[in-house]
ROPA-61780 format. One record per atom (N, C-alpha, C): x, y negated, z negated; residue in one letter. Coordinates in steps of 0.05 Angstrom, whole numbers, plus 5000, padded with zeros to 4 digits. Each point is the difference from the previous one (the first is absolute). Layout:
<kolros>
XYZa ...
</kolros>
This chain:
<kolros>
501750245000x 498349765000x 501749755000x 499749735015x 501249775000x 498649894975x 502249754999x 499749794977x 499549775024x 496349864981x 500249765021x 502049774987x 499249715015x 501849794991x 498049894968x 496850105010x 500149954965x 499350104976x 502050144995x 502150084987x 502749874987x 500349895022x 502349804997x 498749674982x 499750004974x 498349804995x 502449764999x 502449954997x 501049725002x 500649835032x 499850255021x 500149935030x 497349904998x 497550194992x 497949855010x 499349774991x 500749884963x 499349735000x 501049955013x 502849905009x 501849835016x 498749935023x 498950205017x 498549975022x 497249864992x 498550044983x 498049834983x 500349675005x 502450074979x 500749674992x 501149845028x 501550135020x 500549825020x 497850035020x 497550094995x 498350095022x 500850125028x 501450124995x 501650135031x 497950295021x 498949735013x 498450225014x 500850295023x 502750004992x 501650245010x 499050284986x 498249964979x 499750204982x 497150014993x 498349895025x 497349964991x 499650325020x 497650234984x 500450225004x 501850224996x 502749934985x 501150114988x 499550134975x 498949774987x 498550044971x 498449814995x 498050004979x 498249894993x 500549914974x 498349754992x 501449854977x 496549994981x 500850174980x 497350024992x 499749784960x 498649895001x 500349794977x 498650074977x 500550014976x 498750164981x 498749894985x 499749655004x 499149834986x 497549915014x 500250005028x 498050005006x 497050155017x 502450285011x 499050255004x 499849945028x 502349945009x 499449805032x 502550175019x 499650015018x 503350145011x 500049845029x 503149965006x 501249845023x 501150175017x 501449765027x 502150125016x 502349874981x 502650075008x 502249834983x 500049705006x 499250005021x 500249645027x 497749904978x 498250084983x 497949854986x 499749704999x 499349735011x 500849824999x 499649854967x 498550164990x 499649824969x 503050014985x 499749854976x 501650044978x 500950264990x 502250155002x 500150334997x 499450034966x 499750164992x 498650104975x 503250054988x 499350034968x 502449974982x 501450375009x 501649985005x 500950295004x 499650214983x 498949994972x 499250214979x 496950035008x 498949805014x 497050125013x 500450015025x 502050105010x 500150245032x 499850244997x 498650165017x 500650364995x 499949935032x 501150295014x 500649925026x 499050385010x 498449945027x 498450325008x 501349985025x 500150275019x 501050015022x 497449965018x 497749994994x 498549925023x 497149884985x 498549815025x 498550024983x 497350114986x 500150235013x 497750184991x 500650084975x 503150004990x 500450094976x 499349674977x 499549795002x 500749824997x 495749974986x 499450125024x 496550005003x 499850244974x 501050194999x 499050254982x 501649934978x 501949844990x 500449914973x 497649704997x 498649995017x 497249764991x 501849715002x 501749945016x 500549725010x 498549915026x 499249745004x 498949945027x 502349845016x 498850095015x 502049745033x 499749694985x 501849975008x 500349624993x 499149935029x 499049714988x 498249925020x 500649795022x 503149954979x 501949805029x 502150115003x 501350155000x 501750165015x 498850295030x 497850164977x 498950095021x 501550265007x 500950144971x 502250225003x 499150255021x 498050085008x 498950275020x 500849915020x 500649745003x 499849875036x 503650085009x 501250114974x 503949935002x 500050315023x 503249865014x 500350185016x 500450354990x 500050195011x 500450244987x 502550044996x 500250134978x 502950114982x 501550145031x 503149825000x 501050085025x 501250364993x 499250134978x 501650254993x 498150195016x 496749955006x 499250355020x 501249925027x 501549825010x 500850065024x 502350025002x 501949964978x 502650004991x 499850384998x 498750124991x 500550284977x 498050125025x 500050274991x 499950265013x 498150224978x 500049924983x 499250224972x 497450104991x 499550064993x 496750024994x 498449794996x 500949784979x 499149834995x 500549815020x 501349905018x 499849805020x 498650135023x 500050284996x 498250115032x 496549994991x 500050094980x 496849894984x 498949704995x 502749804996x 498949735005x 498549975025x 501350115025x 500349875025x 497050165008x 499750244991x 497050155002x 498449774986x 500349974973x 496749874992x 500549675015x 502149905004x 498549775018x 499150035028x 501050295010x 498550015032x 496450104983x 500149974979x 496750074988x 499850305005x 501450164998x 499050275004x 499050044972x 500449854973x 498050094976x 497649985001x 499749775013x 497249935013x 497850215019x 502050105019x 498350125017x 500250234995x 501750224987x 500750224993x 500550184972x 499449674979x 499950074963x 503150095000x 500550064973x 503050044990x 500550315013x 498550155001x 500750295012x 500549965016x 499349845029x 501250025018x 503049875010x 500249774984x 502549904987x 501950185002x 499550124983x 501750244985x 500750265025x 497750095010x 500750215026x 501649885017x 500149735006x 500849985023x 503949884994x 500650004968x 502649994990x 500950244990x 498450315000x 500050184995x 500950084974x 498349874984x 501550024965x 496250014991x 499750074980x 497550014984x 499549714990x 496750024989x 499549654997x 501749974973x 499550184987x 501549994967x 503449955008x 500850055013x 502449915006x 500649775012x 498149885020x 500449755009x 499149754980x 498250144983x 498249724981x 502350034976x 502550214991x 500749914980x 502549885011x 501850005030x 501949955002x 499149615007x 498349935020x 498649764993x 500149854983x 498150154973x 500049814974x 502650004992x 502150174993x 502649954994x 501049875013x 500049925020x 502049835012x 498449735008x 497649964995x 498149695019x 497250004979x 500650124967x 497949934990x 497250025007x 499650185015x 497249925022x 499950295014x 497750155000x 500150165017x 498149995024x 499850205016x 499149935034x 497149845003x 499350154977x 497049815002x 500249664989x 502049994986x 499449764977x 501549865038x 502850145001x 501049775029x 497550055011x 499050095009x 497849955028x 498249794989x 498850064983x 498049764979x 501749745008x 501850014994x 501549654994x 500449955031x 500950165022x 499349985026x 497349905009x 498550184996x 496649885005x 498949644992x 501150034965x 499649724989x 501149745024x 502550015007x 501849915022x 498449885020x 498750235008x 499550055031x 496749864998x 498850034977x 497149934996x 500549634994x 502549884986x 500849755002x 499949865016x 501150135019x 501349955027x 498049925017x 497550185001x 498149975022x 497349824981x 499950014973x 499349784987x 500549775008x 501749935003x 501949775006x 500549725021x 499750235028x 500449935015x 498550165036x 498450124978x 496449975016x 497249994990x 498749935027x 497449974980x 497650285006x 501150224998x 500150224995x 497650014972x 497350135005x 498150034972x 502650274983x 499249904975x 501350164980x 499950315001x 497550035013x 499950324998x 502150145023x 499949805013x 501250155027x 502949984991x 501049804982x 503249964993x 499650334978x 498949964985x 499950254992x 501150265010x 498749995021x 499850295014x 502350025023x 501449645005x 501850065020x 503450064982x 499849954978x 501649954982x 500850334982x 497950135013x 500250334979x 498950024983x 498049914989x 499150064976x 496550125002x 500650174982x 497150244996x 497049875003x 499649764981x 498149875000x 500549644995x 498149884996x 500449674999x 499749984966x 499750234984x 500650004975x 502049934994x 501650185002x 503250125004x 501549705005x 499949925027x 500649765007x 499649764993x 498649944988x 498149804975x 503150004976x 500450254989x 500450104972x 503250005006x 500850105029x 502749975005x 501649595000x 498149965012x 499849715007x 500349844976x 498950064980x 500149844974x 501950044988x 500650314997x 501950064986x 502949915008x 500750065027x 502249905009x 500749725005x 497549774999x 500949755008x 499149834985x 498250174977x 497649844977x 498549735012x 499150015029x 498349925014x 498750145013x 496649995005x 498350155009x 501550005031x 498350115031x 501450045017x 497949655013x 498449934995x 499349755011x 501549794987x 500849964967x 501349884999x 503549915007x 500450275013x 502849995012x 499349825031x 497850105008x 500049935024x 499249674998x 499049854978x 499149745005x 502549884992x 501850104985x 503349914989x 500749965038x 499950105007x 502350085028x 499749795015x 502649875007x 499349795020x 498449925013x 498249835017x 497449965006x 500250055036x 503049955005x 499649975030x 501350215003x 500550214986x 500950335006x 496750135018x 498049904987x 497550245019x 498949855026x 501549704994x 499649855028x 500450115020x 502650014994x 502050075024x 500350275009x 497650254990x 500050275005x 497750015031x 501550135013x 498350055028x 498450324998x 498249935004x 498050304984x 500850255017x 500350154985x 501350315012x 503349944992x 501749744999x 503250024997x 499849964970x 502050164988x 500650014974x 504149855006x 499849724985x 502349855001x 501449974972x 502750215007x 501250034969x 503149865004x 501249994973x 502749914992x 501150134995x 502150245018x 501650144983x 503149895001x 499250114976x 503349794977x 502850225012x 502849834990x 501350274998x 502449804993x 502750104997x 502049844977x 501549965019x 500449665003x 501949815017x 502350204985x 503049985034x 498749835020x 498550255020x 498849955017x 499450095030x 501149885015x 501250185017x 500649855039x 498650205000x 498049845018x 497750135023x 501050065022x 502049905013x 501350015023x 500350275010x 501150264996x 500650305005x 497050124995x 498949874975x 497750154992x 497650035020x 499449735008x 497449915017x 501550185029x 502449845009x 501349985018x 500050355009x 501150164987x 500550275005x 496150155012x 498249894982x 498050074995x 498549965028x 499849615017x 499450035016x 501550125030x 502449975001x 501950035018x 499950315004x 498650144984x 499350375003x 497750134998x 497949655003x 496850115002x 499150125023x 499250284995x 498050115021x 498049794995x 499849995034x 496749855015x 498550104989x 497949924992x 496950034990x 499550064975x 503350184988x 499049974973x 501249864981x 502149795017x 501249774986x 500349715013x 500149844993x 501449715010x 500149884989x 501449715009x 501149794994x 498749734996x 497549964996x 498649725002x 501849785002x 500149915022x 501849674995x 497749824990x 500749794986x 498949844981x 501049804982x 499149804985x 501549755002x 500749984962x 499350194996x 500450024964x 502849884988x 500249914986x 503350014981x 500550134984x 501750115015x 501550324980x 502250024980x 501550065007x 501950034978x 502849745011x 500249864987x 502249735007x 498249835008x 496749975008x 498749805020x 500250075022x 500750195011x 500550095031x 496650155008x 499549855014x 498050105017x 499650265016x 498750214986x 499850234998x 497350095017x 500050265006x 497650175004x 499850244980x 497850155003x 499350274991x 499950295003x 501750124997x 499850344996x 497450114998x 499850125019x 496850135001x 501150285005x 496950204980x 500250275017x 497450074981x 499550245021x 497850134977x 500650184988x 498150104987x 501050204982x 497750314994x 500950164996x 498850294997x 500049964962x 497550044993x 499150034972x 498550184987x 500350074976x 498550224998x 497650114998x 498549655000x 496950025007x 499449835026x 501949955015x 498849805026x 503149935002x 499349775025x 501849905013x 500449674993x 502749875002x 499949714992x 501749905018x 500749754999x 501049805019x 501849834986x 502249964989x 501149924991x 502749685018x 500149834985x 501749795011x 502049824980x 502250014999x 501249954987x 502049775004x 501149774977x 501049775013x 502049954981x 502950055003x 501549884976x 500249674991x 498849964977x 499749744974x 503149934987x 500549724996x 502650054983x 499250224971x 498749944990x 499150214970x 497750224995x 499050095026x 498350265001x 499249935042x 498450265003x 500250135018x 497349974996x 499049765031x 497350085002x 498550155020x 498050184992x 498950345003x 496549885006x 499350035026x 497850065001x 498750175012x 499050184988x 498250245003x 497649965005x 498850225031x 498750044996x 498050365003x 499250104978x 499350305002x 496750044994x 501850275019x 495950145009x 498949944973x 501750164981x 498450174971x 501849824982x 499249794976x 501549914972x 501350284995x 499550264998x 501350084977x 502150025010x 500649905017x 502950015016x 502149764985x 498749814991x 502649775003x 503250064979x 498950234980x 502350014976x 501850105022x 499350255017x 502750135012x 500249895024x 498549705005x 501049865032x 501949744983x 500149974980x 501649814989x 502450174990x 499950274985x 502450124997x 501650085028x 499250055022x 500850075017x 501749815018x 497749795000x 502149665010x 502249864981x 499550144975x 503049984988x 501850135000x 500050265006x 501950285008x 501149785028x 497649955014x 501749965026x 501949754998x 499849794989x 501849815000x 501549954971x 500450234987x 502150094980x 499749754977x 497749914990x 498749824983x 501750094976x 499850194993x 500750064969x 503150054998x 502449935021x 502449974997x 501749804982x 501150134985x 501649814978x 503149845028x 498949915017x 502149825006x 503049854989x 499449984981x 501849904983x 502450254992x 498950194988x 501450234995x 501050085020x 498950055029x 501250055029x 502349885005x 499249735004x 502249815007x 502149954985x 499750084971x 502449984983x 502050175005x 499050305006x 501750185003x 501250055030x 498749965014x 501449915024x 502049745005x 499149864982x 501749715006x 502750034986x 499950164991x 502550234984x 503550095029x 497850035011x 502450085025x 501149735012x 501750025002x 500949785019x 499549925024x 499650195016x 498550065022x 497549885012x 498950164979x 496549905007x 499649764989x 501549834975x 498649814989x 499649795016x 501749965017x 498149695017x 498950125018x 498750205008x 497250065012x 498150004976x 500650184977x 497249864977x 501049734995x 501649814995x 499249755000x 499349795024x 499850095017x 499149825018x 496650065008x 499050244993x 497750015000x 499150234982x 500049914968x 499350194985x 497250034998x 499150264984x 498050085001x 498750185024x 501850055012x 498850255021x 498450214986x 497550055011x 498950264997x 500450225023x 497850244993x 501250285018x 496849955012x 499549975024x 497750135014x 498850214997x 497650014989x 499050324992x 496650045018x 499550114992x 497450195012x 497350004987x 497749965007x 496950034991x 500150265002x 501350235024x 499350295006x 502550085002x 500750164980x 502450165008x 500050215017x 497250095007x 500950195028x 499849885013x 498649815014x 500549865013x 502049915012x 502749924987x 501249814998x 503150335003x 499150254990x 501650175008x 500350105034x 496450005010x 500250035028x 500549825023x 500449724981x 501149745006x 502650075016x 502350074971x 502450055000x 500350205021x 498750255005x 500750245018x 499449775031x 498449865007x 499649925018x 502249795016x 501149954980x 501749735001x 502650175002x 499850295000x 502649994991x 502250075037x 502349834998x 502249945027x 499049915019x 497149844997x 500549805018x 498949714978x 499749775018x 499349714998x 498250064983x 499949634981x 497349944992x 497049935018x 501749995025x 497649955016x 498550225009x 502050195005x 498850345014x 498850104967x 500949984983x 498650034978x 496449884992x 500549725005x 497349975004x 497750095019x 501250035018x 498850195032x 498650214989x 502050194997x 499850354983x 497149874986x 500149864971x 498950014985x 497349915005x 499549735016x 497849805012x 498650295018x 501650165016x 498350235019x 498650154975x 501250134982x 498750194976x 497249884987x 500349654999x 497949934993x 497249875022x 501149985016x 497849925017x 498050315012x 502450225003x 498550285007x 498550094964x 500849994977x 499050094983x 500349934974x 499849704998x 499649914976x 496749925008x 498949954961x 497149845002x 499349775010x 498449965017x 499649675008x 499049884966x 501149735004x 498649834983x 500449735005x 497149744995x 500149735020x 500749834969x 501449815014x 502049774991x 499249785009x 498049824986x 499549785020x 501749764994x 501750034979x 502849804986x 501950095029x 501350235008x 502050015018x 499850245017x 501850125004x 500850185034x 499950314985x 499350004971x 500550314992x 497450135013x 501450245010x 497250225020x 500150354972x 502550054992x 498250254996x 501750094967x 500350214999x 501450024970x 502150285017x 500850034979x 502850085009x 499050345002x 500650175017x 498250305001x 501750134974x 497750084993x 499050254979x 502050244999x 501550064988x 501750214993x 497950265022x 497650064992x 498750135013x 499449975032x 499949854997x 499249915031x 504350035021x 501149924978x 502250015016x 500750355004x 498950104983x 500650305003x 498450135023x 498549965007x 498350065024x 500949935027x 501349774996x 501749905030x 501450245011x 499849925029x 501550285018x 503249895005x 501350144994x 502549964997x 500849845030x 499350155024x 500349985028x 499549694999x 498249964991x 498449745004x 502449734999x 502150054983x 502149834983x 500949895019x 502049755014x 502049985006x 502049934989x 501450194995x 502750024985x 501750285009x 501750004995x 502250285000x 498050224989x 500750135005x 498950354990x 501749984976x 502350004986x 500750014982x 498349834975x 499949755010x 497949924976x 497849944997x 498850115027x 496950114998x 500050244988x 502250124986x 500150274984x 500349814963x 502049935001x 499649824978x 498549814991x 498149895016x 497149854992x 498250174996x 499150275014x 498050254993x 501250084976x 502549994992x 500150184981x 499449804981x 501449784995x 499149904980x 496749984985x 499049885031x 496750034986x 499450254997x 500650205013x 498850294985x 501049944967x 502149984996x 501050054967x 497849774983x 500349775012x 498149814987x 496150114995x 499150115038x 497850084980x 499650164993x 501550304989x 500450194986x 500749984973x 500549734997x 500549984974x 502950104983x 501950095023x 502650224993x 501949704994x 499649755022x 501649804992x 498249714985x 500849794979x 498149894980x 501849755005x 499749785012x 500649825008x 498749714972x 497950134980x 499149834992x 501449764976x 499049864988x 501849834971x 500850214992x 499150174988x 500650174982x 502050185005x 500749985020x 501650295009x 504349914984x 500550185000x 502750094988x 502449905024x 501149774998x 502249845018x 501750265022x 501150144977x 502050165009x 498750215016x 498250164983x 498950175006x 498750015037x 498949804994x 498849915029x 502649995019x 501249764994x 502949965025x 500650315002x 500550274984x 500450265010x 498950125019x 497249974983x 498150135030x 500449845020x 499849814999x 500249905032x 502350015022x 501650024981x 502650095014x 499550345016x 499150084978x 499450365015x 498949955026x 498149815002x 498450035028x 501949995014x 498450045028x 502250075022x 499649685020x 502949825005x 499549735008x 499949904986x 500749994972x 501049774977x 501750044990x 502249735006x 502250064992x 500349734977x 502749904994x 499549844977x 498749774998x 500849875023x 499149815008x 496349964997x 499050275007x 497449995001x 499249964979x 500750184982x 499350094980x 500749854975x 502649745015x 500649874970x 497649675008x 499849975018x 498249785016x 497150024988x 499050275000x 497250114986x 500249924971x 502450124983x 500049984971x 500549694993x 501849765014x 500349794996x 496049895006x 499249945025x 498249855000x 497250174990x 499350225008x 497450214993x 499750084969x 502450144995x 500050104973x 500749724976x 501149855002x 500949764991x 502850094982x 502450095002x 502250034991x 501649854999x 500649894976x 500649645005x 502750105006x 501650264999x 502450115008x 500450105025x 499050075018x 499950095029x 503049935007x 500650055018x 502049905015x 499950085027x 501449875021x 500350045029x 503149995008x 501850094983x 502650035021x 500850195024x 497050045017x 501050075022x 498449795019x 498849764995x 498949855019x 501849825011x 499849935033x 501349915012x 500349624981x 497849925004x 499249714983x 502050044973x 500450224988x 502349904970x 502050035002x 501250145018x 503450085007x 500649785012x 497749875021x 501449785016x 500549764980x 498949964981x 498849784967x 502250124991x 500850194993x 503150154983x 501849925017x 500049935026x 503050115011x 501049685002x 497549845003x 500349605002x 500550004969x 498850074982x 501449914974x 502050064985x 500650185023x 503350184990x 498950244969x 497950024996x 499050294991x 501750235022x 499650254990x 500350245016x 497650005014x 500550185023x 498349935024x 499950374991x 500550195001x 499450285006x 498250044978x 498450205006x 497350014977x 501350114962x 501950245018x 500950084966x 502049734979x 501949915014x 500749794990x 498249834985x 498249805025x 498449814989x 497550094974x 499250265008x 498550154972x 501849964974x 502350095007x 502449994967x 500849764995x 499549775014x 500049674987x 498049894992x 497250145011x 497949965004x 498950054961x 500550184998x 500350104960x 500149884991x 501049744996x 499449804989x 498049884994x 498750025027x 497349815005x 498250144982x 500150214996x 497250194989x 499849864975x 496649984990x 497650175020x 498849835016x 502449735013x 497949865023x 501050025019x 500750305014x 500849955031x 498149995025x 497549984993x 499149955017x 499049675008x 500349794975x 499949735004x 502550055013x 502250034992x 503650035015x 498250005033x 499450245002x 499049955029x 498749795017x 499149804986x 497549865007x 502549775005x 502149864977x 501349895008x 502550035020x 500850255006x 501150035019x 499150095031x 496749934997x 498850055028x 500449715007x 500449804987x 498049654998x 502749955004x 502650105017x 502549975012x 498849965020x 498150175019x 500450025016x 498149835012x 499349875028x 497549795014x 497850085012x 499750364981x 497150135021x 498049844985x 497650005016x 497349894985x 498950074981x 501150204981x 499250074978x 501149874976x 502249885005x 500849774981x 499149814999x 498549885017x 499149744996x 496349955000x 498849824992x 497349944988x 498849925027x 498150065006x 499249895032x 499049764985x 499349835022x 498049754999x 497750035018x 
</kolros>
């Protein structure tokens, strides 16, 4: 079992007392005087340090009977950067109950699908996050029922029911308890020109995440490798990150009760997300999912420190720190992505992929932009006739095989699945070699360690920065970097002047 940071009670006043929002989501600052709990960034007067106790999350924070403070706004802090850091039970079960599978599947299924019993998942949980699957999912729901409180004008029942919860009892009783305001009186607190400005059917959110961000690789990689119809680029006149006049990341998305539409715009201090989906009960895992993909919950700071360590890399992290890793809404997806793409262009890549979806993805209409369908169905891709492909016979054998393994269930591409474990099997298939297979675990699986020392893009970034250019070499200098070689990657792609380094306009 890990020790969180609070634990550490003289780091966390420190972080208290200087309000250092580097550590908001790290831990929670719970006050005993007034039964109130914070992010550390809290802007009030910090409390005398003999009335701090400090929880690792805050569902544990809710089940010792403290409420959310009401101007900081602690449920809204970015997520603890450790489940995408870690690999373990406990960070592969975080990453489950915020895709909501407590929600849609109860703690048993939780538990089947990390292959350990519930009694084993509910006590390693409470030992380590104070909180077990139900109490996190509860403080998730509370969140999520805030949220659409907030900033629509959505009747209560229906926030209710899009939010997870059993009845509008429940939600009533959750609502008080966690914010000691009814759910109308949260909603008459809330800014006034927040339900103005809601366009009916778009749900318009703020997701936070811990300066700094360069958007530049992130957006940039994202549009510059959008399949047609189920992604693009909105040009548009917004101010983004520096004042630079930006557009939006579009794509839709495959959900577990419907389909959504998602657009995204980097903010200097959050990431604005407007959704829109068939079914509410969708938005907890269309907001977890838009954070997987643009690596929200990255401790940046910690990245860049340890990289800025080498001599090498440090004036690429200081000249544009805060790089994130490009990640994925669908990790199979995004694996038959990789088999498609793989030895030729980003352009023949889009081709391959734009043909798979126009013959057999779902239509769905966009009257905001150019999106036509959703990305085909693990199922549906298994049914395709191999013949049909244009590609080599060799990896029209390694695209069949993959999706056979995927819908057989033999290969598990999901949050939950085991880093290493996975990069094995995939290696076994026939047509994945490391490259494939470390490309899948960096962006699909989210391995903030991945590495690529056999890609042409890092040897040529190694061989200009006077790094080793041969893969075994540059791996054994590369040891250093760990466990962020895959940000290492991100800054040694942003050497080079393909369109994935840079932010369209």
């Amino acid at each position: 079992m890990q020790t969180g940071m609070h634990t550490d009670t003289e780091r966390c006043v420190r972080a208290v007392q200087s309000k250092d929002a580097r550590f908001d989501g790290w831990f929670f600052t719970a006050v005993l005087t007034t039964r109130i709990y914070c992010r550390p960034s809290c802007p009030v007067v910090p409390p005398k340090p003999a009335n701090m106790t400090f929880y690792p999350s805050a569902a544990a924070c809710q089940q010792a009977g403290f409420r959310a403070c009401k101007r900081c706004r602690p449920d809204t802090s970015p997520g603890s950067p450790e489940w995408n850091l870690r690999a373990d039970l406990t960070a592969r079960a975080m990453r489950l109950i915020a895709d909501g599978v407590v929600d849609r599947e109860g703690v048993p299924g939780l538990a089947a699908r990390l292959g350990y019993s519930t009694r084993q998942i509910e006590r390693q949980l409470l030992a380590e996050l104070g909180a077990g699957p139900l109490a996190l999912a509860r403080a998730q729901r509370a969140q999520t029922a805030r949220l659409l409180i907030e900033t629509t004008p959505l009747p209560m029942a229906d926030i209710a029911f899009a939010a997870g919860f059993a009845s509008i009892r429940t939600f009533n009783d959750t609502v008080r308890e966690v914010y000691a305001l009814s759910p109308s009186e949260l909603r008459t607190r809330a800014p006034r020109n927040r339900l103005a400005r809601t366009t009916p059917g778009i749900l318009s959110l703020r997701l936070p995440f811990r300066a700094p961000l360069n958007p530049d690789n992130l957006f940039g990689h994202l549009a510059a490798t959008a399949v047609p119809g189920v992604e693009e680029w909105l040009p548009h006149s917004l101010k983004g990150v520096g004042g630079t006049p930006i557009g939006a990341y579009r794509r839709t998305l495959r959900l577990p009760y419907g389909h959504g539409i998602v657009s995204l715009t980097p903010h200097p201090d959050h990431i604005a997300c407007r959704l829109t989906l068939g079914d509410p009960r969708d938005l907890t895992v269309a907001i977890s999912r838009c954070r997987r993909l643009l690596d929200l919950d990255a401790d940046p700071v910690a990245v860049d420190d340890q990289l800025r360590a080498d001599p090498l890399l440090a004036p690429l992290v200081d000249k544009a720190p805060g790089r994130r890793v490009p990640r994925t809404v669908d990790e199979a997806e995004f694996a038959v992505r990789a088999v498609l793409g793989q030895q030729v262009s980003t352009a023949a890549a889009r081709t391959h992929a734009a043909r798979l979806v126009t013959a057999h993805g779902d239509p769905v209409d966009d009257p905001e932009g150019g999106l036509t369908h959703l990305f085909p169905s693990i199922e549906a891709l298994a049914a395709v006739d191999p013949e049909t492909l244009a590609m080599p016979r060799t990896r029209r054998a390694t695209f069949t095989t993959l999706v056979a393994h995927l819908a057989d269930g033999s290969l598990n591409l999901g949050v939950e699945s085991d880093w290493a474990e996975t990069r094995a099997r995939l290696l076994a298939l026939p047509g994945f070699g490391p490259w494939t297979a470390d490309v899948i675990a960096m962006r699909a699986l989210g391995d903030p360690d991945a590495f690529l020392p056999t890609d042409l893009g890092i040897r040529r970034a190694a061989g200009e920065l006077g790094l080793p250019s041969t893969p075994a070499a540059l791996t054994a200098r590369a040891a250093a970097w760990r466990p962020w070689r895959a940000y290492a990657v991100q800054y040694l792609w942003a050497t080079d002047d393909h369109p994935i380094n840079f932010l369209p306009v």
